[in-house]
C-alpha positions in Angstrom: 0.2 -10.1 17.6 -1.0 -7.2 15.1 -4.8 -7.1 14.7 -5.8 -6.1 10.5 -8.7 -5.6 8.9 -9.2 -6.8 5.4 -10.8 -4.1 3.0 -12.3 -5.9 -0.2 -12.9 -9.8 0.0 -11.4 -10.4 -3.9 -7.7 -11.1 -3.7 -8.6 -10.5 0.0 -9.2 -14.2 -0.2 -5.7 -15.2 -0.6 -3.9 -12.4 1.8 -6.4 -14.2 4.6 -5.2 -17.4 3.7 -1.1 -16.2 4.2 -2.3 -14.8 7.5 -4.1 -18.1 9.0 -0.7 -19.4 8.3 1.0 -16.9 10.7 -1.6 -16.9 13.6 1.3 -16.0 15.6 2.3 -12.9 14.3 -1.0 -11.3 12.9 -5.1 -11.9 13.3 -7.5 -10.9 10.9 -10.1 -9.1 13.5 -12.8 -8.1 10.5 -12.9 -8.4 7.0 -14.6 -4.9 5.1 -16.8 -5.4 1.8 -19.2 -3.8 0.5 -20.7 -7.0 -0.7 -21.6 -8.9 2.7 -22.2 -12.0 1.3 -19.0 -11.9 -0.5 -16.9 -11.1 2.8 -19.3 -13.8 4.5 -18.3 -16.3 1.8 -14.6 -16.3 3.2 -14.8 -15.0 6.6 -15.0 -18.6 8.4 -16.0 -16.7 11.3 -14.2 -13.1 11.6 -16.9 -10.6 11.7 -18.0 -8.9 8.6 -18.6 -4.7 8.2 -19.5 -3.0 5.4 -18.7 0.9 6.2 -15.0 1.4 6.1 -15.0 4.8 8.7 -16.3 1.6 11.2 -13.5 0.0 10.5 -11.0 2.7 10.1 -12.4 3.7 14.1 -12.0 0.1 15.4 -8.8 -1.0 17.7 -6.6 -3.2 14.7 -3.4 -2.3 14.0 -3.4 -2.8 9.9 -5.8 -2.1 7.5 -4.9 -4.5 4.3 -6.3 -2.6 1.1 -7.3 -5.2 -1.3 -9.5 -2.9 -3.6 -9.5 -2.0 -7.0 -6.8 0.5 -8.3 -8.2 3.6 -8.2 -9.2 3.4 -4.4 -5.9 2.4 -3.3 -4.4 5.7 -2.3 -7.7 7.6 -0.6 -8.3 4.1 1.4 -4.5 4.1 2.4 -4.3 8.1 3.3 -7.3 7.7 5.1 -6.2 4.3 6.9 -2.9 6.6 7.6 -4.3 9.4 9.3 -6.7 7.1 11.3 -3.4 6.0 12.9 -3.2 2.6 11.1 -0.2 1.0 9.4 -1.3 -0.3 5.8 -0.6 -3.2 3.6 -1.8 -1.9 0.0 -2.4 -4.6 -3.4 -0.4 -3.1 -6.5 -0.2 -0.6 -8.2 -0.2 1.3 -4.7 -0.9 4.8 -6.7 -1.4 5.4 -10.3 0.7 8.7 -10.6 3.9 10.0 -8.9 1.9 13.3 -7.6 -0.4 10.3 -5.9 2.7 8.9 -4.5 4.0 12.4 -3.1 0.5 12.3 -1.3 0.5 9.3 0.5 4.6 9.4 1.1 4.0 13.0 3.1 1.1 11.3 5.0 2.9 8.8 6.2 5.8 10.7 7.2 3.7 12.6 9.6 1.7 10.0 10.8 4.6 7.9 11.8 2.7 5.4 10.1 4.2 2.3 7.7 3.0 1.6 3.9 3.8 -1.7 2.9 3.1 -2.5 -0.7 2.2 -5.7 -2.1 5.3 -7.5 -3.8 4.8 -11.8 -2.8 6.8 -12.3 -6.0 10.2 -11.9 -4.5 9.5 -14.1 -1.4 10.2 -17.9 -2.4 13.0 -20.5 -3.1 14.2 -19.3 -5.9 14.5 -15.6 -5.8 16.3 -16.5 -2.6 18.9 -18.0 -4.3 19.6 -15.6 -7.1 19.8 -12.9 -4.1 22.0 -15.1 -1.9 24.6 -15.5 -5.0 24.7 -12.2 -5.6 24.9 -10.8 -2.3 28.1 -13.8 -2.3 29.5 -11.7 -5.0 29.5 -14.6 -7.5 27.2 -12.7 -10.3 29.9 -10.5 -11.1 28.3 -8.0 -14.2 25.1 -7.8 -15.2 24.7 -8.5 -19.0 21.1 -9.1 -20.2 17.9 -10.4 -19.0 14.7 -11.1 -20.3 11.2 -11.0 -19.3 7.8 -12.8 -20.0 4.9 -12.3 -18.8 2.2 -14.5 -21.0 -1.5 -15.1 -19.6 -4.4 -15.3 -20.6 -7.5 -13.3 -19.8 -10.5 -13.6 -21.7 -14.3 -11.8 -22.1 -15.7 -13.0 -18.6 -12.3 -11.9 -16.8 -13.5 -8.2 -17.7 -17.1 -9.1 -16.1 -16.0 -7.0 -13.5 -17.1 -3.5 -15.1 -14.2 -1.7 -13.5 -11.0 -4.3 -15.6 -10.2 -3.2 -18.6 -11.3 0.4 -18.1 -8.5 3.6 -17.3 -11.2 4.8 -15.1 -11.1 1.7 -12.6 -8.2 -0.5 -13.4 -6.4 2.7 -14.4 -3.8 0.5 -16.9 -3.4 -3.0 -18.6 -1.4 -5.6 -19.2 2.2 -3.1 -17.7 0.5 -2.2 -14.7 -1.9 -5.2 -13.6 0.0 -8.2 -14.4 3.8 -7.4 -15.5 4.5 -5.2 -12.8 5.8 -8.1 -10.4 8.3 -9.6 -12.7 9.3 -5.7 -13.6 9.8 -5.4 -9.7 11.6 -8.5 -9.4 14.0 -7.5 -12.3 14.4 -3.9 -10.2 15.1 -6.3 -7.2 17.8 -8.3 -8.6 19.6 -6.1 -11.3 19.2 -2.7 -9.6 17.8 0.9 -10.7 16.4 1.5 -14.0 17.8 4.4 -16.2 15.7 4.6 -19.8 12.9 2.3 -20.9 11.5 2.1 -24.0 7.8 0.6 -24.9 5.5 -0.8 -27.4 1.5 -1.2 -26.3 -1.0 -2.5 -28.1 -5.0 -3.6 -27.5 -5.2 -6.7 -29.4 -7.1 -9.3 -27.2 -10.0 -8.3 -25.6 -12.5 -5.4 -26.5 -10.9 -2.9 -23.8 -9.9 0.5 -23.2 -6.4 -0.1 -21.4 -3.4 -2.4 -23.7 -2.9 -5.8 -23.6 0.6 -6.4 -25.4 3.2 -5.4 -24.8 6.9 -5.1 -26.0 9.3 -2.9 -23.6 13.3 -2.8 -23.3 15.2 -1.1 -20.0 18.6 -0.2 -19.9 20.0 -0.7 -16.2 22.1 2.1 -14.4 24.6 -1.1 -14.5 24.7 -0.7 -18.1 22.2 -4.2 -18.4 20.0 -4.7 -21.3 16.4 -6.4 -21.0 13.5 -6.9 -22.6 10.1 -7.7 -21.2 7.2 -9.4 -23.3 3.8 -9.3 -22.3 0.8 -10.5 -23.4 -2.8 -11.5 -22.0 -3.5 -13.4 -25.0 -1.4 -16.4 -24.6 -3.2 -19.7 -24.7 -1.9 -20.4 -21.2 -0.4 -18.9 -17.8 3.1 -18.7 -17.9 6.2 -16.1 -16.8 9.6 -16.7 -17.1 12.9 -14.4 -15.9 16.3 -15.2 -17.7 19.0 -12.9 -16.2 22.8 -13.1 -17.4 25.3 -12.6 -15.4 29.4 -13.1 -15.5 29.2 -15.8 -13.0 26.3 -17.4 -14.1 22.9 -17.5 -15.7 19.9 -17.7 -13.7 16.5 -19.0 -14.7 13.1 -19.5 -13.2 10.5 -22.3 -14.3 7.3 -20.9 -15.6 4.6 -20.7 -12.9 3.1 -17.5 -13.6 2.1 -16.2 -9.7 5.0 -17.8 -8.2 8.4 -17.3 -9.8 10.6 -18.0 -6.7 8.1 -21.1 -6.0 10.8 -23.6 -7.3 14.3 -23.3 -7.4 15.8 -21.9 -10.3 18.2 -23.1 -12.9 21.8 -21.7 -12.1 24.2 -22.5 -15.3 27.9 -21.4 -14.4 29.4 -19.2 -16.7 32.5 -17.2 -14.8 32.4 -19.3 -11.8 32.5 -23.1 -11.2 29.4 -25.4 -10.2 31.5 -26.3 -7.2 31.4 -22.7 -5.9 27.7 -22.0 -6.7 26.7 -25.3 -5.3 28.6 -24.4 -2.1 26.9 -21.3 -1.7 23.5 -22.3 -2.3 23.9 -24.6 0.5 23.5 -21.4 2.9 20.7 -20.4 1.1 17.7 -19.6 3.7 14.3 -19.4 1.9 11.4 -17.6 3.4 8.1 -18.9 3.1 6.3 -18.3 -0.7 4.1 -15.5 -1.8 2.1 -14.1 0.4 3.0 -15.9 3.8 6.5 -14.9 3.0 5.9 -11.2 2.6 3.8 -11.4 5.6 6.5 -12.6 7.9 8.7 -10.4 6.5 6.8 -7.6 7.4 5.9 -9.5 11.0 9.9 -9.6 11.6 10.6 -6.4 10.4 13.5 -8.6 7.2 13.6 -7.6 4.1 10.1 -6.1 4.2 8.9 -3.9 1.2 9.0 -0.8 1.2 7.1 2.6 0.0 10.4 3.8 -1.3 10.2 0.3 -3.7 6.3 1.3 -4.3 7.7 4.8 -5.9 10.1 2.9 -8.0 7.6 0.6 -9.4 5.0 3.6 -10.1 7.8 5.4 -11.5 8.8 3.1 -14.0 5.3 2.5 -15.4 5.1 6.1 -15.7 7.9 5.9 -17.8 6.6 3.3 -19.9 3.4 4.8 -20.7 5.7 8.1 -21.7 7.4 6.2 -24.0 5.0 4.6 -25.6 2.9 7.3 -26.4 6.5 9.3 -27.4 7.8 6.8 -29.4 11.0 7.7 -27.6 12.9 6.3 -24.9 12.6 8.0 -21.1 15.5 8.7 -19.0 14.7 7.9 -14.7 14.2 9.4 -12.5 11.6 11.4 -14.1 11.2 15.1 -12.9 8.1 16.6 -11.6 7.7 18.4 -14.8 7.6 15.0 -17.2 4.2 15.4 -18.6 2.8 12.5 -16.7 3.7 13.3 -13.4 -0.2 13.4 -12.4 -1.0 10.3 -13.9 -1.3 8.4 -17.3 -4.4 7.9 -17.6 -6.1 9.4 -21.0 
């Protein structure tokens, strides 16, 4: 049983409800906001604090960061060096220099980051990793990506969305990023990117559109369309392989949620409908990425944290370029400290 302490009682909300579903693995011993009647709102119980160092000194095991971007790395260094393994919301840093901070910490506090991926945990992800891992994909062709929502004037209410100072990015780094990880998950390492961003929706500082294409060390092709000016929430992954093509339904916060469409292409239905009968799914979302962290399976991993900050590094690099960016990026790309304007 790991004790954790929840910092910030937003999408705190939902990371408490995964954990009331695991009371054997994990209790939530406090839940940190600078707002009390907030934290009170959703505590049901679990004592509230306001002062993070009184948490940071208290006996739990976890501290779960759950604030906005640009406190993600001081609250996980400090959580680190108080002794504390950390569970940290996305982006987990907003430059690769960040990322060198908080990897060197943790190295020598012994300590484990775990940043926050539920997309991959579900049915259907399951599946397209159980195929593959069956070696039944075969070559990676093409894929494509969509990430349409839709966030209007009252979502950026909260003064620090929408701004480079506090959200520290748009539409690439607060909402595609999951599906971007997912496609990183399934298809591999990335090896150039290339990106159009636009502001078009909403009166904001950071974009809101967005057209990108990655080429895959496999040799892959796929493109990713995002947009938080769609009249609806939806995402949807399409990813081509020899053996088959694999496609999710369009939940947007819960791509694995249902299982995905398999259509044969190399191999037979008889063999893909054979294997998927091994398929073990682990719970969805959040609860999922919990328990693998709680069981020590298929956790995420700091390394997978770089790899996503990475990559919208090179995004932003490209975009502004008008040119395509090769990965890994050296510590001498121009943005290595951040992208922010």
């Amino acid at each position: 049983m790991r004790r954790v302490a929840i910092i910030g009682a937003g999408i705190g909300r939902e990371h408490l409800t995964a954990y009331r579903a695991l009371p054997e693995h994990f209790e939530v011993a406090v839940i940190c906001d600078l707002d009390r009647a907030r934290a009170t709102e959703i505590a049901g119980g679990i004592p509230v604090e306001t002062d993070l160092a009184t948490v940071l000194a208290s006996d739990v095991d976890i501290i779960d960061v759950c604030l906005p971007p640009h406190l993600h790395v001081s609250t996980a260094i400090a959580a680190l060096e108080a002794g504390k393994d950390v569970i940290c919301e996305k982006p987990i840093a907003t430059s690769l220099s960040d990322m060198d901070r908080l990897e060197a910490v943790a190295s020598k506090t012994g300590r484990r980051v775990y940043p926050v991926f539920q997309y991959r945990f579900g049915v259907g992800v399951a599946q397209v990793l159980h195929l593959i891992r069956a070696g039944l994909a075969g070559t990676a062709f093409a894929g494509s990506i969509e990430t349409h929502w839709r966030r209007d004037a009252d979502y950026y209410d909260a003064p620090w969305r929408g701004t480079w100072a506090g959200e520290q990015g748009g539409v690439i780094l607060g909402h595609a990023i999951h599906a971007h990880d997912l496609m990183c998950l399934l298809l591999g390492p990335v090896a150039q990117v290339s990106a159009q961003l636009a502001t078009r929706v909403n009166d904001i500082e950071t974009e809101d559109c967005a057209a990108l294409g990655f080429t895959m060390e496999s040799g892959a092709l796929v493109t990713s369309s995002a947009t938080l000016g769609a009249g609806d929430d939806t995402s949807r992954i399409r990813l081509m392989f020899d053996g088959f093509t694999a496609e999710s339904g369009l939940s947007p916060y819960a791509p694995a949620a249902a299982q995905w469409t398999i259509t044969p292409r190399g191999c037979s239905a008889e063999e893909i409908n054979a294997a998927l009968k091994d398929v073990v799914a682990s719970p969805l979302g959040f609860e999922g990425f919990l328990q693998a962290i709680a069981l020590d399976l298929d956790a995420v991993t700091l390394a997978q944290g770089r790899t996503s900050v990475e990559l919208v590094t090179a995004l932003y690099a490209a975009a502004r370029a008008g040119a395509p960016q090769r990965l890994p990026l050296p510590r001498t790309h121009a943005l290595y400290d951040g992208w922010q304007p």
